[in-house]
N, C-alpha and C positions, 0 to 999 in steps of 0.2 A: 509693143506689148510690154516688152523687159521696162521702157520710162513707164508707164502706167502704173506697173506693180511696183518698182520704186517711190512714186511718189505717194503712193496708197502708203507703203511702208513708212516713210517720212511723217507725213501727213502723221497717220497712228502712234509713231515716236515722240511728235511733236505733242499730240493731244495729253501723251500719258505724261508726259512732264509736267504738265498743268494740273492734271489730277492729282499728284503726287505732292503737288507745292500746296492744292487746297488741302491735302489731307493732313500733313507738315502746320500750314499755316491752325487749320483747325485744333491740332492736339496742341500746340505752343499756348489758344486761347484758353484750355479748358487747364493746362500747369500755370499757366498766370494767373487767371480766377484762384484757383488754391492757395497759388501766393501772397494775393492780395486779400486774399479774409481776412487772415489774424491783424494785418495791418487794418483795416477796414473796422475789424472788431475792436481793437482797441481806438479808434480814433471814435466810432461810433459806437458805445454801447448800449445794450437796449435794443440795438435795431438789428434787423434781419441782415447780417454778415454776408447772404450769398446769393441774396435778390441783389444786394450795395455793389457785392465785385462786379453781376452784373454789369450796373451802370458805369462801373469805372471802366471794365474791360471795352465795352461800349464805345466808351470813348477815346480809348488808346489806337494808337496811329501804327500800321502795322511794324512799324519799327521797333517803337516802347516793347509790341507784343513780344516778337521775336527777341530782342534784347535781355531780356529776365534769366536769369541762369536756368536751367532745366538739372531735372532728378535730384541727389544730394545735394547740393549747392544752393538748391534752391529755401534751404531753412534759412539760407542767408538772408536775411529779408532785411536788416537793418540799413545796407546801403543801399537796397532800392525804396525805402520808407519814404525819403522825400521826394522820389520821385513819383510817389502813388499819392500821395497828399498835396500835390501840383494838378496831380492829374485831377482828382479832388473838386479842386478849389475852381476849373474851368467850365464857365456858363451853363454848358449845355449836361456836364455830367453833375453838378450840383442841384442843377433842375432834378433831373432825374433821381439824385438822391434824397430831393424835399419828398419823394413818395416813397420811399422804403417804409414798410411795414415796422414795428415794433416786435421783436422776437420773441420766438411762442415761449423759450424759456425763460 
């Protein structure tokens, strides 16, 4: 009985560790999207800045995601510029950015 509840417990430690990485990994994508607009918007303008981070974020490997400096730091946008205009320029997010909309302003 005492291994049963053990491994129930394990088991349940195990799970919330992965929970916790998707929640980690999900808030990392929605500070990269905000990072990536103004870059987005000036490479793009005209166009809808936050359907475009979309498709970049889209296409970011969860390493690029995670990589991005987080909170203050994150105005620092200038050294990661080429790496979002790399990320840009690759097949399947350039596809996806020939359909961004033209912005409503």
């Amino acid at each position: 009985m005492m291994m049963k509840t053990v491994g129930i417990l394990a088991l349940a430690a195990w799970s919330l560790s992965g929970c916790a990485g998707a929640v980690i990994y999900g808030e990392s994508r929605k500070v990269t999207r905000e990072a990536v607009r103004p870059i987005i918007a000036e490479a793009m303008p005209g166009r809808d800045a936050d359907a475009a981070s979309l498709c970049v974020v889209k296409g970011m490997t969860p390493g690029e995601v995670l990589s991005l400096p987080n909170s203050d730091t994150i105005k620092a946008t200038e050294s990661f510029a080429p790496v979002v205009r790399g990320i840009m320029a690759r097949p399947d997010v350039a596809a996806c950015l020939a359909t961004v909309p033209a912005s409503a302003a």
